[in-house]
N, C-alpha and C positions, 0 to 999 in steps of 0.2 A: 148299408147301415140306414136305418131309420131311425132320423132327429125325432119327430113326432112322436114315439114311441119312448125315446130318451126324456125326451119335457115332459110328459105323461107319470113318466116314470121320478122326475125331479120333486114333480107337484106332488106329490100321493108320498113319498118317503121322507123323511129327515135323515138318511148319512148316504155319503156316496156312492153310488152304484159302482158293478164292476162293470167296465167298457169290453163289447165284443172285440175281435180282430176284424180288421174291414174286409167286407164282402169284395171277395176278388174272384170268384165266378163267373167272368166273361169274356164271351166268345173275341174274335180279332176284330169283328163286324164293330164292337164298341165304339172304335174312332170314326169310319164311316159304314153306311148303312149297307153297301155293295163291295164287289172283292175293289182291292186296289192295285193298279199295276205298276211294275218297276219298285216292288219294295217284296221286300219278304219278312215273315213273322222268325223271331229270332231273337238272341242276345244281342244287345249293343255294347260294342266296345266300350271301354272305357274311356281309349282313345282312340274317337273315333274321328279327328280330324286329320291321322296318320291317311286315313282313306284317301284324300284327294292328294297322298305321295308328290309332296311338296317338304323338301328338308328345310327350305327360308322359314314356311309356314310353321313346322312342329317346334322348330328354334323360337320363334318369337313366342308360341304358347309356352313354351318350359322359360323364357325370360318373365313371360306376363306373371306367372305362378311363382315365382321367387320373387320379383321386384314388385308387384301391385302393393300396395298402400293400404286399399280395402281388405286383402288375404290377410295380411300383417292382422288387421283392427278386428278380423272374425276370428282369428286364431286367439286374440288376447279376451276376445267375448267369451270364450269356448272357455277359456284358461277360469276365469274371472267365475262361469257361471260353475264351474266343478269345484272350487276353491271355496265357493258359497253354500256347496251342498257339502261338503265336509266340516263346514264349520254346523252347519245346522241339524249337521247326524251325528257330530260332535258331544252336542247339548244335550243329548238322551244317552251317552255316557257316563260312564260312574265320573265326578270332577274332585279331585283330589287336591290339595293345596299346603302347604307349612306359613308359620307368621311366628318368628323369633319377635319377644318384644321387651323393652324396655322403658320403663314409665316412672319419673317421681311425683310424688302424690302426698298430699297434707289433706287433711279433715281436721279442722276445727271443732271441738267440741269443753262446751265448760269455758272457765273464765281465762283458763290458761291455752286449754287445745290440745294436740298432739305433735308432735315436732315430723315434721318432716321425712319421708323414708321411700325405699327406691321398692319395684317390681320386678323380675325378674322373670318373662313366662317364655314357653315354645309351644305352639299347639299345631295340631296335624287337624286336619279337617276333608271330610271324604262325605258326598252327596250325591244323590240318585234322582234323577224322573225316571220312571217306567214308561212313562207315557203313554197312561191307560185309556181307554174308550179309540184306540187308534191313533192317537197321535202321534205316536210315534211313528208308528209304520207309515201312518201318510205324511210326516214330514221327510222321513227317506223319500219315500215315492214322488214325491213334488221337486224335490230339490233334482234327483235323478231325470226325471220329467225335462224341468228346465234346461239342465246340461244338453241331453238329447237337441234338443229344442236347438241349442245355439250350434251343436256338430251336425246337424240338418242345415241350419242359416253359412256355415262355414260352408258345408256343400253345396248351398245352394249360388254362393260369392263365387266359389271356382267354375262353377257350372256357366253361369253366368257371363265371368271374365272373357272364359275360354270361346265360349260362343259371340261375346263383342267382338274380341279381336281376330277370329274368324272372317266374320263379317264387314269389319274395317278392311284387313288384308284385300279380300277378294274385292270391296269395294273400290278400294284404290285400283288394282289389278286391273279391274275392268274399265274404269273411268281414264289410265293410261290405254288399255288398248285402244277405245273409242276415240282418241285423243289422235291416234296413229292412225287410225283409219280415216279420219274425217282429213287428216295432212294429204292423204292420198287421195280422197275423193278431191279436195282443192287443185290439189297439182292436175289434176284431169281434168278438173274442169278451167283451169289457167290456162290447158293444153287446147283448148275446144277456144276459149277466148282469142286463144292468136289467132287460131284459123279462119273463127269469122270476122276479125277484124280483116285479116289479108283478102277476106270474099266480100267485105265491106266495102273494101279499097279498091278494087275492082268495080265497084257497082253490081255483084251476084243480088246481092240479098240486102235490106232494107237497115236501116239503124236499130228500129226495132230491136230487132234480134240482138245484136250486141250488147245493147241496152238490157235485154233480159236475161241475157250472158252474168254482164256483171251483178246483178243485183243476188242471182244466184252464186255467186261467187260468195258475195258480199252474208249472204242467209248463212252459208255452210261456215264463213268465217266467224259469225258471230256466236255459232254453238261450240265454240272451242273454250270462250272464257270461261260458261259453267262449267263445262268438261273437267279442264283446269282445278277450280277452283272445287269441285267435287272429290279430286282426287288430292289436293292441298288439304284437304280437311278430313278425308280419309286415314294421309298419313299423318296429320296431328294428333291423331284422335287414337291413333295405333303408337305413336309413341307413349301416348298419356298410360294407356291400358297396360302398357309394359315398360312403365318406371320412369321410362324417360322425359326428358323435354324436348317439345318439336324442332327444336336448331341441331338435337344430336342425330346421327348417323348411326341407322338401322341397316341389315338387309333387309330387299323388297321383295315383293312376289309378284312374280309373271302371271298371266292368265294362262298363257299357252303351256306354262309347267305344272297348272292344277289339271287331275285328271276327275273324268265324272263317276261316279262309282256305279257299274252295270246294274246294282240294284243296291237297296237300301235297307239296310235292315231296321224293323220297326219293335218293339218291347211286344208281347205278352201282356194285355192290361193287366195279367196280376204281377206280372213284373213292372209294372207301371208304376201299380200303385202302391206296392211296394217301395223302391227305389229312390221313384222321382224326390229333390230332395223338399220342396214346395208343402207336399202332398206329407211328408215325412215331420216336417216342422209344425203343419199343422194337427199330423195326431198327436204329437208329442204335446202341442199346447192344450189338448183334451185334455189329454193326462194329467199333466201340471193343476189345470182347473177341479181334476175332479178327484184327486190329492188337496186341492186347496179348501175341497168343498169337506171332505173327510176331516181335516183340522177344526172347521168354522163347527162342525159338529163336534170333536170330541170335547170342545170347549167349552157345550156348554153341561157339559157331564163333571162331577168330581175328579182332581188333578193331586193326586197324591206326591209328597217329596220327601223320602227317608234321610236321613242324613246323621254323620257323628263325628265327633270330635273330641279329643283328648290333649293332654302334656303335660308340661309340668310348671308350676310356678313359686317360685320363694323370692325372699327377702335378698341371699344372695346368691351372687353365682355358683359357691363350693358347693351351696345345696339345695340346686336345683335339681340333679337327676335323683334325688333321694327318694326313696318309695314313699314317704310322705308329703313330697309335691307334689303327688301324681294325681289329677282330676280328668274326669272323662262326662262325656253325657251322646245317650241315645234320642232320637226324635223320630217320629212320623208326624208329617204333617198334610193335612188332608183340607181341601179350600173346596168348596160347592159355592157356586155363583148363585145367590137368594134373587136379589134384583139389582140389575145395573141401566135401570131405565130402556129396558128393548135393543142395547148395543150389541150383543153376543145375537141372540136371535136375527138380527138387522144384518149383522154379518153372514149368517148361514143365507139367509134369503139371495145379499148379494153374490155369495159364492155362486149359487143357485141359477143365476142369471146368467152371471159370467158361465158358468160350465156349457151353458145352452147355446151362448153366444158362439163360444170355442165348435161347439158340434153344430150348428152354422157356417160358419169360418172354414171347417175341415171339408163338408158338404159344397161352398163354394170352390174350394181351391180345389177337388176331386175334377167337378164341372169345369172348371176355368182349364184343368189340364189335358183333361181330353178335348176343348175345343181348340185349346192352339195346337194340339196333335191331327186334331182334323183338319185344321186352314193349312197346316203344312204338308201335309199327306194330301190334299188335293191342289195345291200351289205346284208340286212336285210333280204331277200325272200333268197339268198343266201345261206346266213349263215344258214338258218330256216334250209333249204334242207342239208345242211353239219350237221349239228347236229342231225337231225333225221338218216341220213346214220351212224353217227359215233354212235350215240346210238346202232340203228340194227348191228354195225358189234360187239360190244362191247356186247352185249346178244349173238351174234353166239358163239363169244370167250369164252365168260362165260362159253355157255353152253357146248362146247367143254371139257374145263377144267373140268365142274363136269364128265361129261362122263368120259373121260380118268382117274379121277380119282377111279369113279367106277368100271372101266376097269383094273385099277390096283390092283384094292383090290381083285377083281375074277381071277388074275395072268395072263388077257392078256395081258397085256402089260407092259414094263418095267417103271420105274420110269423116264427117261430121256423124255419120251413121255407126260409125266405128267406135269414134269416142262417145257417144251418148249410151251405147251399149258399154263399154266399160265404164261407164260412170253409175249405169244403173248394178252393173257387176259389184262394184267398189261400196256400194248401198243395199248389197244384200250382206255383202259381208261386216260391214257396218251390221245391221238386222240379226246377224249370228254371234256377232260379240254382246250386243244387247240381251237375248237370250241364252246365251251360255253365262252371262254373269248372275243373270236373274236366275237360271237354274240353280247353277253353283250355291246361292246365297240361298235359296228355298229349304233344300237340301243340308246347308250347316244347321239354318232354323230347326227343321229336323230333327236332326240326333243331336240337339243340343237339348232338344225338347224331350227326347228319348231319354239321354244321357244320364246314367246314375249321380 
């Protein structure tokens, strides 16, 4: 789509254009410039967090989607804005009415008057707008327009939800595993403390070393409290997202029960841009604009209103339905706006702005979606690359460790060379939780960015 061509086209016309379908002709290259690996071009699930085959996980998103607060407040927008568009495609309906009436009434006249006497009427009453020069038609379309609009924003609340609490889950998940790991690097290095104290005590080896024992003790203890406190607010924040409050009791998710999915599947930008719901709200508010700009015009054209009315009215009630109380009347009424001090034209203008503004707005959010599709589709090749490194350095260390332990049982080598290789062992694997969580979480970003 070209805005340019649209403003171009706003300036030079007075009533609203018809809007194309969005150019959705492009290759997969769209999101990055080169092939990308570890993803495939494809459909995305709809639920595509089943992928990482975790049942705590899929439970908490079928909790978050019944219990969130926001779902509630989109669904009643959604409700509210289709309840608005029937009231408003309502008013270009034939409106029909009845008004039974009863009235006493004196008129004065002359030096006496006339005495007092009662009304007796029924009248039916039945009115038309046609809603000529378009108005009609573009107040359907606008009101439709906006519904669309807030069942886009409803889809874009679940989308959303789903991918927070994704991302919460695995957050926690990970900041417990590190939590475990760092326990075990401590114990090893507690394990490396006694020893050089007992080579202390001896006179082997200097204070120093001790000294540097503990302090490293002391380092690795101290990154537990963020740890901690990381995954304390992980699970707040995962309760929040699914109804609850943080004192109540959830299931949790393990890291080691989330699996990576061998590949990933990425949309079809014309399924992209299609779907995505972002990208969907903002055509629909084109729409709505360019429905609003259709109105501001047929407004300032003649507004025809046919209407008529009959029934019956007498003195009394016996003889009211008598074919001689019966009155009726026809009308056309026809209104052309002469001059209202530039209000009607001032509105077309602002229509005018706003519609341009909206095809701005749809042209950023296009742009904005493929760029978090790109940050995540290369965060993902990334990460892939950091996880495979951290794996290879975490088998070196392994295999270091069994050496040296081997190495110690055949009396080359002392014990302190044993435990510093399982300490460095114990910090690769540290290094693989770190990276498998960042993968993990690249990857929901992903197909949540994908996700219909």
């Amino acid at each position: 789509m070209k805005p340019s061509f649209w403003l171009l086209v706003l300036c030079l016309t007075g009533c609203a254009p018809a809007l194309p379908a969005p150019d959705t002709a492009l290759p997969v290259t769209a999101y990055l410039p080169g092939p990308a690996s570890g993803v495939v071009p494809g459909p995305v699930a709809a639920q595509w967090w089943q992928d990482f085959s975790s049942p705590a996980l899929d439970a908490l998103v079928v909790t978050g989607l019944q219990a969130n607060p926001t779902i509630g407040e989109a669904e009643q927008n959604l409700a509210a804005a289709e309840q608005n568009a029937a009231a408003a495609n309502g008013a270009y309906l034939p409106q029909v009415g009845v008004n039974p009436n009863a009235s006493r009434q004196s008129y004065p006249s002359g030096p006496n008057g006339y005495p007092p006497y009662t009304i007796f009427s029924i009248t039916g009453t039945i009115s038309y707008d046609p809603g000529l020069f378009g108005a009609r038609r573009y107040t359907f379309e606008n009101g439709a327009a906006l519904a669309d609009y807030q069942q886009a924003e409803l889809d874009a609340a679940k989308q959303s939800l789903v991918g927070n609490i994704v991302a919460a889950a695995i957050t926690e998940a990970g900041a417990e595993a590190q939590i475990a790991v760092e326990e075990q690097i401590i114990a090893a290095e507690q394990r490396l403390l006694t020893l050089l104290n007992g080579e202390y005590a001896d006179g082997a080896i200097p204070q120093l070393s001790v000294l540097q024992q503990q302090s490293q003790i002391l380092a690795a203890q101290a990154a537990l409290p963020p740890l901690q406190s990381q995954a304390d607010e992980a699970r707040d924040r995962l309760a929040i997202l699914t109804g609850r409050l943080p004192a109540d009791a959830f299931s949790r998710v393990s890291l080691d029960e989330l699996t990576i999915p061998a590949e990933v599947p990425i949309a079809f930008p014309s399924a992209y841009l299609a779907n995505r719901p972002d990208i969907r709200a903002a055509r629909a508010g084109v729409a709505a604009q360019n429905a609003a700009l259709g109105i501001a015009v047929a407004h300032l054209y003649p507004d025809l209103t046919l209407s008529a009315n009959g029934g019956y009215a007498s003195e009394t009630l016996n003889a009211l339905f008598e074919p001689g109380a019966a009155f009726w009347t026809l009308a056309a009424n026809l209104l052309q706006p002469l001059y209202d001090g530039g209000v009607l034209h001032a509105q077309k203008r602002q229509a005018q702005a706003e519609l341009a503004a909206a095809l701005f707005a749809y042209r950023a959010a296009v742009l904005n979606a493929f760029g978090e599709a790109a940050d995540a589709l290369q965060a993902v090749q990334n990460d892939r690359t950091a996880l495979q490194s951290a794996v290879a350095a975490a088998q070196t260390a392994e295999a270091a460790f069994k050496l040296g332990s081997q190495q110690f049982s055949l009396g080359a080598v002392d014990y302190t060379t044993v435990l510093n290789a399982q300490e460095v062992a114990a910090q690769q694997a540290l290094n693989i939780v770190q990276a498998r969580t960042t993968l993990l979480l690249d990857i929901a970003r992903l197909q949540s960015a994908m996700a219909r």
